[in-house]
N, C-alpha and C positions, 0 to 999 in steps of 0.2 A: 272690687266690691267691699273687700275689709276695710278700705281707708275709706270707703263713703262711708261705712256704717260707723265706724270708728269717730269718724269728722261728719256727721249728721247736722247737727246744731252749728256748726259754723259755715258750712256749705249752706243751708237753708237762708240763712242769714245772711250770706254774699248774693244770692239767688234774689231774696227779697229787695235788697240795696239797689242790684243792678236793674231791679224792673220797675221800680219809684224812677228811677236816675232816665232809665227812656223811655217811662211812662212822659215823663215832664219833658223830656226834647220831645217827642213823638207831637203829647199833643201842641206844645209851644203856648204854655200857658201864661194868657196875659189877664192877672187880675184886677186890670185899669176896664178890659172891655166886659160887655155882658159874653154870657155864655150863647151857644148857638147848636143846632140839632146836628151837626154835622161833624162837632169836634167827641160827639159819642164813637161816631164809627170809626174814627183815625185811632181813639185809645182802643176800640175794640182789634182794630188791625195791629199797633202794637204791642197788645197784649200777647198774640199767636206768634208775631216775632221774636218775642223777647220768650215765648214758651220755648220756639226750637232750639234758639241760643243757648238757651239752661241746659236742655239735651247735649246739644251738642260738648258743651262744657264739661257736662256728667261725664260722658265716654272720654271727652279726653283725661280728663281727670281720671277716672277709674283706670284706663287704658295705663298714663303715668304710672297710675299705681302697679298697676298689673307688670309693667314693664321693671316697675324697682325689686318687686317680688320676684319675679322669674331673673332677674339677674343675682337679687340675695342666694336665691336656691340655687342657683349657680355656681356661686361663690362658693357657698357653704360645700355642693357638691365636688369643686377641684379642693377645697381644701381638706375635704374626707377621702379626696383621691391621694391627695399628698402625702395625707396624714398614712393609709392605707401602705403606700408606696416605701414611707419612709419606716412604717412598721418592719415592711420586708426586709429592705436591705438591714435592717437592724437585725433582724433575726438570721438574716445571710452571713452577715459579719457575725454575730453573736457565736451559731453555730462553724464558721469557718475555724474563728480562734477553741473553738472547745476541739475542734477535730486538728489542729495544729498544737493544743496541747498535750490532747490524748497519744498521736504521734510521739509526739517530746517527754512523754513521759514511757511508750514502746521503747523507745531506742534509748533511754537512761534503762530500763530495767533489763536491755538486752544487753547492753555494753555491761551493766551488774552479773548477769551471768557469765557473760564472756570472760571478766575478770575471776569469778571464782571457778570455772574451768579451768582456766589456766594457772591458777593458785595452786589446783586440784594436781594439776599434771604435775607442776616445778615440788610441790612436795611428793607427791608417789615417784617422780625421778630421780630427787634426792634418797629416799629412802629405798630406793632399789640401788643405787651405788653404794650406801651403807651397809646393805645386806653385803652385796660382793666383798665388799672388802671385808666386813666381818667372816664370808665362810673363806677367802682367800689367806685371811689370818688363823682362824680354824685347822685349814689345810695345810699351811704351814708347819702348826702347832705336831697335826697326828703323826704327820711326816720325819718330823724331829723324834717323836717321840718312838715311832715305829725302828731310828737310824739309834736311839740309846738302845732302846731294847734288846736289839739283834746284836749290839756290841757288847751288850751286859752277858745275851746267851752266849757267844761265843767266848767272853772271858770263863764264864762258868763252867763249860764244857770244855777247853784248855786246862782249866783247874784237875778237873774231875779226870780229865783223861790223866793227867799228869800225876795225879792218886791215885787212880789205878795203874799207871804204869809203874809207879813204886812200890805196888802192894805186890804186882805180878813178880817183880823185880824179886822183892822181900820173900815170896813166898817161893820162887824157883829155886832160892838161897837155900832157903829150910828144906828143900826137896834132894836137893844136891846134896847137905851135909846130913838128910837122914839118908839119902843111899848109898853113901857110904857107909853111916854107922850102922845101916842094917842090909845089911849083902839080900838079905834074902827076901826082905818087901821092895826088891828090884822090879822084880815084873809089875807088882802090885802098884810102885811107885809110877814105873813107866806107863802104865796102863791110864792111870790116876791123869799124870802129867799129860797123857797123848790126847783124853779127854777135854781138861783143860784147857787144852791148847787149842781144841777145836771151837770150845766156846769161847774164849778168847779172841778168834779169829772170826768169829760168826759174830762177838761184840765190836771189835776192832773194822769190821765191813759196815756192820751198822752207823756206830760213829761216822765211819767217813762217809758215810753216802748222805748220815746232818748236815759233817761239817762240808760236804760238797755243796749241798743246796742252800746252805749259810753263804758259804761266800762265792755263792751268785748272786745269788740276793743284793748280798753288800758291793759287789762289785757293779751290778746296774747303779744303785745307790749313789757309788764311788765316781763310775762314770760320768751321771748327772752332775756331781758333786765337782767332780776335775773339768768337767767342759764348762760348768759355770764360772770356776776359778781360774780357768786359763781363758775368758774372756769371748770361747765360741758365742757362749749366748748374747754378746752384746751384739756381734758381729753379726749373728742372724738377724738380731731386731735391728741391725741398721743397714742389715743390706734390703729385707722388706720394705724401711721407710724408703731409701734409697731410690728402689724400684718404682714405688708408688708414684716418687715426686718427679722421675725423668720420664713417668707417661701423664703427668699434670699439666694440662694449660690452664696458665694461670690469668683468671678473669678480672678486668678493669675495677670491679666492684671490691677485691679481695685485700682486706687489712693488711697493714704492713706488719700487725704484731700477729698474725692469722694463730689461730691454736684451737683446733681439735682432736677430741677422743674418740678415736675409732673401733669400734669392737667389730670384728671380724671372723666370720665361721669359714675354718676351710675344708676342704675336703681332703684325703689321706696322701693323694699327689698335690697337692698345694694350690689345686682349683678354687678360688673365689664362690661360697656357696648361699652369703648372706652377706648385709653389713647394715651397720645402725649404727647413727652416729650420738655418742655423749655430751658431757660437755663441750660447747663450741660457739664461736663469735665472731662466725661467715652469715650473711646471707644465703636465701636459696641459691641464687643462681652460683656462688662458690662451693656449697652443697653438694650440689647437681653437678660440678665439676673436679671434684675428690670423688664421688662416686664413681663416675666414669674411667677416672685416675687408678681405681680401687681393680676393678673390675678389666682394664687393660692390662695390669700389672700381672694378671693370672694367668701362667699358674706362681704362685709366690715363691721365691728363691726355697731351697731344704737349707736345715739347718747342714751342722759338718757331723757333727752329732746324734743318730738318728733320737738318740734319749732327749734330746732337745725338742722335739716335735710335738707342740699340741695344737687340737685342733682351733680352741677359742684364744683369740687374738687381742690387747690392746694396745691400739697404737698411738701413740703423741704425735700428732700430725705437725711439724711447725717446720715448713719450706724457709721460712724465713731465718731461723736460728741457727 
């Protein structure tokens, strides 16, 4: 109906054309003859012919048209389907990659933590083995100083006894040669000297019961001292390495330059009570098997020394060297 109306005036116009065109066949006009009553009714029957024709034309025509319209809106309708479709998968993909890089940017910012956890550890590690070694330096230090000290008192008190022994000495002289020269402050003298003699001996008990607890003192000291310089103490720490490494099976995974620090808590019979491992540059699963090396070896050989005996342990683990 849009393309007749649209095409009005040329359709009318063809309509017209074709009804002159079989008006003139219909009636068969011959302008040499007169006319005759009977060539009325032929054009009137052509005229009803040539009306349904036009109809008919119309519908097909319109029909056409009808049929180009419902195939445009067709058209137009898959390509809104298309369009619609390819909308989606754009927004599919669109958000696919925002959630692939929302991802990718999780696991950059989790790998970022992970690295500065572990920053976090390797320096609070470092600075706890610095601690150690500073109060092991520390300890060192008191210890020395505790070993002058007691050497400085016991010179002092040698001194001192050695001036009073001379003053005693000095003054039993002057007691001797006044009782001679005076016969008769004998008793007095003897009295005086028996006195003396007793604080003297009540000083002389004192003193020794010092210088006895002086050198004990210096004698654990000494001992420590002598068993480190006659080489006990190497021999303990290499007969614990010793131990350790002949219950180690040693794992396919395990460096050839293998080297760890092992700190070690034992207990008062040489029972295995803790271990944590230092510096080292095994895998776990070599890890895992010094531990069990650790923990087999227990209880851990005695020193020869018992002054040699402490409880916290570190060990330089290297089977290899």
């Amino acid at each position: 109906m849009k393309f007749f109306i649209e095409n009005s005036s040329a359709i009318i116009f063809t309509v017209l054309v074709h009804v002159v065109v079989l008006g003139l066949f219909a009636l068969n006009i011959d302008f040499e003859r007169e006319p005759v009553v009977v060539e009325k009714k032929v054009a009137v029957q052509a005229q009803v012919i040539n009306g349904a024709a036009i109809d008919a034309e119309i519908k097909r025509q319109e029909k056409l048209e009808q049929d180009k319209l419902d195939q445009e809106m067709q058209r137009q309708k898959d390509l809104e389907n298309k369009a619609l479709q390819a909308k989606r998968q754009r927004e599919a993909e669109e958000k696919r990659i925002a959630d692939l890089e929302a991802e990718r940017k999780k696991q950059a910012e989790l790998a970022k933590q992970q690295k500065i956890e572990a920053d976090k550890k390797a320096k609070a590690e470092k600075e706890r083995l610095a601690k150690l070694a500073q109060e092991r330096k520390t300890e060192e230090t008191r210890l020395a100083k505790i070993k002058a000290d007691q050497e400085a008192a016991r010179k002092k008190a040698a001194e001192e006894e050695k001036a009073r022994l001379a003053a005693a000495a000095k003054r039993k002289a002057e007691l001797e040669a006044k009782k001679k020269a005076e016969e008769e402050a004998k008793k007095k003298a003897a009295a005086l000297a028996a006195r003396k003699k007793a604080a003297e001996e009540a000083e002389s008990k004192r003193l020794a019961a010092l210088q006895a607890e002086l050198e004990a003192s210096m004698a654990a000291e000494e001992s420590f001292t002598d068993a480190v310089d006659s080489g006990a103490l190497s021999r303990y720490e290499l007969a614990i390495k010793q131990s350790i490494i002949r219950n180690w099976r040693k794992p396919a995974s395990s460096p050839d330059d293998l080297s760890c620090v092992l700190n070690v808590r034992q207990l008062p019979g040489g029972d295995v009570g803790q271990l944590s491992f230092g510096t080292c540059n095994a895998d776990d699963v070599t890890k895992d098997s010094i531990e069990q090396a650790v923990f087999r070896a227990s209880p851990l050989p005695a020193p020869e020394d018992p002054s040699l005996f402490t409880r916290n342990l570190e060990i330089i683990f290297e089977p290899n060297s």
